[in-house]
C-alpha positions, -999 to 999 in steps of 0.1 A, spaced: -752 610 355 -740 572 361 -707 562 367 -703 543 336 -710 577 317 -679 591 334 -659 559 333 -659 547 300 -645 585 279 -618 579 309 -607 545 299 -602 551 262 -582 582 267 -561 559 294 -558 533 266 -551 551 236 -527 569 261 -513 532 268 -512 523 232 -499 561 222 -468 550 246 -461 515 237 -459 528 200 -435 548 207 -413 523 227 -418 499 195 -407 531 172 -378 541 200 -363 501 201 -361 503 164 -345 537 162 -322 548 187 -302 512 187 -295 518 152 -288 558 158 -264 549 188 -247 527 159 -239 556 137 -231 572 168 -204 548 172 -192 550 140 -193 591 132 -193 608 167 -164 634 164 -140 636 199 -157 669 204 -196 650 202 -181 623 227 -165 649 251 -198 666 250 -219 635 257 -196 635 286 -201 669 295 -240 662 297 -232 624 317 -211 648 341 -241 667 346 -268 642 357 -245 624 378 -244 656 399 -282 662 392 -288 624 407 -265 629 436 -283 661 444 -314 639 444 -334 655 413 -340 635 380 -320 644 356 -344 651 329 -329 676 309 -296 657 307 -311 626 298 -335 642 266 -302 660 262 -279 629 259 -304 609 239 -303 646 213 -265 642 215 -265 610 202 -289 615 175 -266 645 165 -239 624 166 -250 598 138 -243 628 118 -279 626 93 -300 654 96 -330 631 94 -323 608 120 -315 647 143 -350 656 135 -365 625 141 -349 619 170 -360 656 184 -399 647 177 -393 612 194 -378 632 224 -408 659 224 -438 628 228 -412 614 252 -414 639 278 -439 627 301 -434 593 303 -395 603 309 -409 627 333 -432 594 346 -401 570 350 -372 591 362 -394 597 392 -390 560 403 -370 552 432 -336 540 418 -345 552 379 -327 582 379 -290 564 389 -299 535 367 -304 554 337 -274 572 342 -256 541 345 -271 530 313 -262 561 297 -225 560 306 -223 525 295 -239 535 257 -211 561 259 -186 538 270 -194 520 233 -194 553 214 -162 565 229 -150 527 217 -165 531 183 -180 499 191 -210 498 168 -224 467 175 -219 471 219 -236 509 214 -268 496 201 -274 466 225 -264 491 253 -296 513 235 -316 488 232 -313 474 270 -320 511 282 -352 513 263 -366 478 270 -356 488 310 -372 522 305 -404 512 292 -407 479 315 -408 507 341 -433 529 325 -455 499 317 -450 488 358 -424 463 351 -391 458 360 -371 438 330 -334 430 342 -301 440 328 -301 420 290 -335 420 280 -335 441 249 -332 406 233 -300 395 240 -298 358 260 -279 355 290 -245 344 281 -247 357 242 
């Protein structure tokens, strides 16, 4: 059998993996921004104290040098709960479900698991505020760093298409 037999059902799995993932960053950076939103605007004290319950648990999870996954599909759930629309729940449980191994993927970078916990405290931060508008750029600057690293790229702080000094 030649190589190129073997090769070339390899690549197109690997790229309709790639395009598989990058379809769901597109669908992710129009969602959850706008889901963190509602989040901000309908989260009950109980939904933010909770959201601060799971925060409290991958920051001793990162300390403890582990990833954090299951706090971090469980804060993005929280959220999605929070917007208070059943919908945008189940929708935001399917997104979480194709999501798992390219979380799995990038929380196993050096440095991912603390910086993703940072993110997530400041998207809280903005929820906690009822700051609407704060909540879904802090979203949308996770995301954009998120799939930067699952794509092998490392975007800075502000990329999720806000210019420095805006």
């Amino acid at each position: 059998m030649s190589i190129d037999a073997l090769v070339a059902p390899l690549a197109l799995v690997m790229t309709s993996q790639r395009e598989a993932i990058g379809e769901l960053f597109e669908a992710r950076r129009l969602l959850e921004p706008a889901i963190a939103a509602l989040a901000a605007s309908r989260a009950t004290p109980e939904e933010v104290q909770e959201m601060e319950r799971i925060l409290d648990d991958q920051a001793r999870e990162v300390a403890a040098g582990r990833t954090g996954l299951a706090q971090d599909a469980a804060f993005h759930t929280a959220i999605g709960t929070a917007a208070h629309n059943r919908a945008i729940t189940r929708i935001v449980h399917a997104i979480m479900d194709l999501l798992t191994q390219s979380r799995e993927e990038s929380l196993n970078t050096p440095g991912r698991p603390t910086r993703s916990h940072q993110d997530h405290r400041r998207i809280l931060q903005a929820i906690a505020r009822r700051n609407a508008a704060a909540a879904r750029q802090a979203m949308l600057d996770h995301i954009v760093a998120v799939e930067g690293l699952v794509h092998g790229r490392t975007p800075e702080r502000g990329e999720g298409g806000r210019r420095a000094g805006a």
